[in-house]
C-alpha positions as CSV (number, residue, x, y, z in Angstrom):
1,X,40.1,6.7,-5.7
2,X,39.0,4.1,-8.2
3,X,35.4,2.3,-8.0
4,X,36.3,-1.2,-8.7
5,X,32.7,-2.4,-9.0
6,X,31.1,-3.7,-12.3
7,X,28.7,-1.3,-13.2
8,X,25.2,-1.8,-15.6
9,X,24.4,1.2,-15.3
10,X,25.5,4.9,-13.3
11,X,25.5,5.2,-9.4
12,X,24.9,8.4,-7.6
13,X,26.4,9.0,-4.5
14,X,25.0,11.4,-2.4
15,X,24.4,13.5,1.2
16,X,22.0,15.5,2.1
17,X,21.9,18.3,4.9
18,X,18.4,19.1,6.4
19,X,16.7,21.3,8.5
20,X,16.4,18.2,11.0
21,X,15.7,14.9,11.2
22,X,12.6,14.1,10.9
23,X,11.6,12.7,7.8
24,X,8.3,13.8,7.1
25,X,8.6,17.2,8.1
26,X,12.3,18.5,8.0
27,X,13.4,19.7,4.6
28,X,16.9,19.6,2.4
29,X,19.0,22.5,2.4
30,X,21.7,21.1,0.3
31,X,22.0,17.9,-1.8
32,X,25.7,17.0,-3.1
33,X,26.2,14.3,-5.4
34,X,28.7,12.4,-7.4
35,X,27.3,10.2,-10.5
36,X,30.2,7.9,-11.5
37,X,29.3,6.1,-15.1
38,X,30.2,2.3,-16.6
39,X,32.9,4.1,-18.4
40,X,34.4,5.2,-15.0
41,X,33.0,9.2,-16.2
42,X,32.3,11.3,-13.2
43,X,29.6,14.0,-13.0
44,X,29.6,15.9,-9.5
45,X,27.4,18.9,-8.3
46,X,26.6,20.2,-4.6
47,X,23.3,22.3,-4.2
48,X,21.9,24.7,-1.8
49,X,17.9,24.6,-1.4
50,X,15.9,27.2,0.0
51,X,13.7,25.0,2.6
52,X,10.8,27.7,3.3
53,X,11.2,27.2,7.1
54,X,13.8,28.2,9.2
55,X,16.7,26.0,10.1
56,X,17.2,25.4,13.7
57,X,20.3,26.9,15.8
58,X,21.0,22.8,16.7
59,X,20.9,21.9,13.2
60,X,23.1,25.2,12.2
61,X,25.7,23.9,14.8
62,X,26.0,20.5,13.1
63,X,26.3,21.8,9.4
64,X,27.0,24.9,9.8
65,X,24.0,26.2,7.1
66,X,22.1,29.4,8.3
67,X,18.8,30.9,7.1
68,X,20.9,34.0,5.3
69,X,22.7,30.8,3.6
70,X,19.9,29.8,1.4
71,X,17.6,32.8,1.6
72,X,18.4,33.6,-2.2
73,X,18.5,29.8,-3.1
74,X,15.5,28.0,-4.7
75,X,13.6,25.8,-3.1
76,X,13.4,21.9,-4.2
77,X,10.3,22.4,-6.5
78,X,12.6,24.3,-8.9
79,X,15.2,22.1,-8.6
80,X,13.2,18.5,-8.6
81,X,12.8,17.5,-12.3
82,X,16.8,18.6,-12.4
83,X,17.4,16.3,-9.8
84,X,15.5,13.8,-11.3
85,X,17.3,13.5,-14.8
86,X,20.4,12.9,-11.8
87,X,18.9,9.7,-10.5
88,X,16.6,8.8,-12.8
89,X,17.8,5.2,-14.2
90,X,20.8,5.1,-11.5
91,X,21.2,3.2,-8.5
92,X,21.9,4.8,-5.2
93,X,24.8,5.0,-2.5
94,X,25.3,7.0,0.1
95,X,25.8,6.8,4.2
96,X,23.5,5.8,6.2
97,X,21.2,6.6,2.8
98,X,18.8,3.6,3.4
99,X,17.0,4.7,6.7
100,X,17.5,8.9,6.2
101,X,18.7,10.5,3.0
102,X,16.8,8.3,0.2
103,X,13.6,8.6,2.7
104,X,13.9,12.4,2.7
105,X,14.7,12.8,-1.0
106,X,11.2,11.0,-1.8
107,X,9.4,13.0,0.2
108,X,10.7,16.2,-1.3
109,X,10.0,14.7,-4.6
110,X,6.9,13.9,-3.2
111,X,5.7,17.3,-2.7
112,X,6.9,18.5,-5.7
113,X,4.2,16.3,-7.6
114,X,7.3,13.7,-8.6
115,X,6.6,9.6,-8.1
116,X,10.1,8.4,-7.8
117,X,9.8,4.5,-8.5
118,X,12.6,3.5,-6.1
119,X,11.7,-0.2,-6.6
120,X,14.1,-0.3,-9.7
121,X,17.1,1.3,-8.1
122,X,19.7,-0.9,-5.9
123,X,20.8,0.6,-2.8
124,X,24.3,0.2,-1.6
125,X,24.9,1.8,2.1
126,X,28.4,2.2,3.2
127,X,27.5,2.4,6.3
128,X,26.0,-0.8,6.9
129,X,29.0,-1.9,5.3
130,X,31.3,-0.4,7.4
131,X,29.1,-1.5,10.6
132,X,28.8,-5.2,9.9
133,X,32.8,-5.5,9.0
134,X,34.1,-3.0,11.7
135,X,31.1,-1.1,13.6
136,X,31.5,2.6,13.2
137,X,30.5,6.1,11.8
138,X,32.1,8.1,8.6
139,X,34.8,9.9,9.9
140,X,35.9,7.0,11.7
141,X,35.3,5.2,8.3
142,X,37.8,7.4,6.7
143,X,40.5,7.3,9.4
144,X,40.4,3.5,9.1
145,X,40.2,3.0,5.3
146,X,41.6,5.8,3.7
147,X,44.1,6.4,6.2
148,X,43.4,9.9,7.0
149,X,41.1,12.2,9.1
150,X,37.9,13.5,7.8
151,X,38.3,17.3,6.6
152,X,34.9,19.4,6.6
153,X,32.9,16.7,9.0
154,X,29.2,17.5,7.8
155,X,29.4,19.6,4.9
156,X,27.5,17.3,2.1
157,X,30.2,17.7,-0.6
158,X,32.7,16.5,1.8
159,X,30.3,13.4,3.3
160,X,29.7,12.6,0.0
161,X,33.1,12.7,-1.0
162,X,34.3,10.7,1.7
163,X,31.6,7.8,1.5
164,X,32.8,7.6,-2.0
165,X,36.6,7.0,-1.1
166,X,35.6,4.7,1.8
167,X,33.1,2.6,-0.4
168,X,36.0,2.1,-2.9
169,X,39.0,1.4,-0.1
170,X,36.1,-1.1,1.1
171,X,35.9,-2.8,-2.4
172,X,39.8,-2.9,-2.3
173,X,40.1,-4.3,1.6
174,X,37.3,-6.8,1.4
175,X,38.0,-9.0,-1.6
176,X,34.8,-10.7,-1.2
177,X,33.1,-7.3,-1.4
178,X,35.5,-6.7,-4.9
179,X,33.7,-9.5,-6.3
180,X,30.0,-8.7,-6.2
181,X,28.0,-6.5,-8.7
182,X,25.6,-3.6,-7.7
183,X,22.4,-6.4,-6.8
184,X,24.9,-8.2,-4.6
185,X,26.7,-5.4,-2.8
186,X,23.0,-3.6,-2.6
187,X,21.5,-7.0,-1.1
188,X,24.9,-7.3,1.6
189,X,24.1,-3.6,2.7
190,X,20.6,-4.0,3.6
191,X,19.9,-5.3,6.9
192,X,16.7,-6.0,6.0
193,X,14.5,-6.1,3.0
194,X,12.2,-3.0,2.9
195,X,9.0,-2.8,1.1
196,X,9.1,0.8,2.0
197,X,11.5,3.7,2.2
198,X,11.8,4.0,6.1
199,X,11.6,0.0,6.9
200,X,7.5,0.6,8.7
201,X,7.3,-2.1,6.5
202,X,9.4,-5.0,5.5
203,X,9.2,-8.1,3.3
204,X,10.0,-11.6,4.9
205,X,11.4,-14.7,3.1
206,X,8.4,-15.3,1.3
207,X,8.1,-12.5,-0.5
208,X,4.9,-11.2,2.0
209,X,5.1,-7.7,2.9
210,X,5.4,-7.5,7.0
211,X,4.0,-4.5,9.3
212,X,7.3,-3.4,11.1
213,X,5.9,-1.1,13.9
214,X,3.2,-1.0,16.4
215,X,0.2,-3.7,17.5
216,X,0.8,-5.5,14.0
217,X,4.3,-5.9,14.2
218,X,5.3,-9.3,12.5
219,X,2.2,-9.4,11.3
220,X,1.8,-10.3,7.5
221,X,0.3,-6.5,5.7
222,X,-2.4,-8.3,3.8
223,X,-4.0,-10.4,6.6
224,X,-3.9,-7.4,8.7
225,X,-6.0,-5.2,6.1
226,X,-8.5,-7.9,5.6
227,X,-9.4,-7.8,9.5
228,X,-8.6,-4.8,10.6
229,X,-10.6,-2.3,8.4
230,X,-9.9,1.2,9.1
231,X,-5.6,0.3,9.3
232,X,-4.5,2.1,6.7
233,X,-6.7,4.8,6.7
234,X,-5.2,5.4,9.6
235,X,-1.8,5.1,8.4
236,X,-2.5,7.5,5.8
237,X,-4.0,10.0,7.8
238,X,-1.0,10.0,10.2
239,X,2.5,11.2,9.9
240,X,3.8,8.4,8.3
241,X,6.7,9.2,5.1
242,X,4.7,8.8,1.3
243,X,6.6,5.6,0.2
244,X,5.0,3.5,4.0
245,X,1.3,5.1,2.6
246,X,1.6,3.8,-1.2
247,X,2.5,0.3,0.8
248,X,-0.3,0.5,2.4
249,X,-2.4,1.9,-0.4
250,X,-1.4,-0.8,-2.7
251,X,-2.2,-2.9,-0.3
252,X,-5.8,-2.5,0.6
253,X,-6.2,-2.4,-3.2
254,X,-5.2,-5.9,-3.6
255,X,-7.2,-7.0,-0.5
256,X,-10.2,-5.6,-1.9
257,X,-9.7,-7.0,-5.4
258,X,-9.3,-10.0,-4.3
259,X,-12.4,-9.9,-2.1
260,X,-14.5,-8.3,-5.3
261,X,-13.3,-11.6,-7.3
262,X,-14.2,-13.8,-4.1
263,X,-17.6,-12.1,-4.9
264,X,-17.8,-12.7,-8.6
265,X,-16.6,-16.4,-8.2
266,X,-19.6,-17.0,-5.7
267,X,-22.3,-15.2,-7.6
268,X,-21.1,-17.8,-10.7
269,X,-20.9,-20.8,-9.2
270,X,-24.6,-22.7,-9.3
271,X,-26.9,-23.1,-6.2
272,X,-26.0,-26.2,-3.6
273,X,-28.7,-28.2,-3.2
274,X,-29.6,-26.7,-0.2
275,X,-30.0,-23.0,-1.5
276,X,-32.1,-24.9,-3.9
277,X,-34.3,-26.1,-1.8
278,X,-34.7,-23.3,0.1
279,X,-35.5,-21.1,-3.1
280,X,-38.6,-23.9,-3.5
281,X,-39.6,-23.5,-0.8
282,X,-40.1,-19.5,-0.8
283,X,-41.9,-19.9,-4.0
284,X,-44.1,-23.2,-3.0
């Protein structure tokens, strides 16, 4: 099918299968993706990944991956800076991407030493899409806009493929959807503005980064951090995904230079008349 979206720049659209689902700890054991250029050229690849743990016999049931799979495969350090000339400069589509797949893909590139700046990538999710104009999951997705049932249900190449064709029957359908660019169609999948990867943390309508989770929710990050002192050591101590802990990190360095300025502004301003007349005292 035909992307008819203006494009700036490529967009990768990819899947991911794991070990599980945790973010933090569960690792990829295959990354498909399908880089579609301004000029309508298509680059596609599908990967298997060595995950140095073994995949459980639930996850094996879903994707159908076993250990003796990816035994001879390398694992994502090898593969990382490839993978990184792939999405480098893109932005990013995918199913359900926002709150699993782009989560897990930084924190493999995370431990393979790679910063992924995410901030300068648009993220379009089809699903979100597909649940705020009808309210279901892929292969339902594909039955509905492409007309057809969903071959090879959970085999990345094939999710990948299909989010592809259903984000392109949904540009055709939705002719208000046909008319937005990337920002636009990235801002209309997002349920909410994320400041992180995972959502711990989201940004509200003035542009303040809000604690999403736990005794701060709805809480403003900043004000937090300047009363509640050991918060995001906390944070980054616990099992929280890389992208919530450089939040937090850059965080409680802006709270603290703004309190070493607070300093530096006091010690310059001249005495009151009251601190001078104590100091004349203590010398009188």
């Amino acid at each position: 099918m035909e992307l008819k979206l203006k494009l700036e720049r490529p967009i990768v659209f990819f899947d991911i299968e794991t070990t599980g689902l945790n973010i933090t700890q569960d690792r990829i054991i295959e990354i498909s993706y399908i880089k579609v250029y301004p000029d309508g050229k298509e680059e596609k690849d599908c990967m298997r990944i060595n995950p140095g743990m073994r995949i459980p016999k639930e996850s094996t049931k879903i994707h159908h991956i076993t250990d003796d799979d990816v035994r001879d495969c390398p694992p994502f350090e090898q593969v990382a800076k490839q993978l990184l000339l792939v999405f480098d400069g893109c932005d990013i589509a995918g199913f359900n991407s926002n709150m699993f797949d782009i989560p897990v893909l930084d924190e493999e590139f995370s431990r393979a030493g790679i910063a992924f700046d995410w901030s300068k990538c648009h993220f379009i999710d089809a699903q979100t899409i597909f649940h705020k104009k009808e309210k279901r999951d892929l292969a339902a997705a594909c039955q509905f806009y492409c007309g057809h049932e969903m071959e090879n249900h959970h085999s990345s190449m094939a999710d990948t493929q299909t989010t592809y064709d259903v984000l392109c029957a949904q540009l055709e359908r939705y002719e208000d959807l046909g008319q937005k660019d990337v920002e636009q169609l990235s801002e209309y999948s997002s349920h909410t503005k994320f400041a992180d990867l995972k959502g711990y943390v989201i940004v509200n309508d003035k542009g303040q980064e809000v604690v999403n989770f736990g005794k701060h929710k709805g809480k403003v990050l900043e004000e937090v951090l300047k009363t509640d002192r050991g918060y995001a050591d906390w944070v980054n101590r616990s099992d929280f995904p890389s992208s919530t802990k450089q939040v937090f990190l850059r965080i409680q360095q802006r709270v603290r230079e703004q309190e070493a300025e607070a300093r530096r502004h006091s010690e310059q301003q001249p005495p009151t008349a009251a601190q001078l007349e104590q100091l004349l005292k203590k010398f009188n």
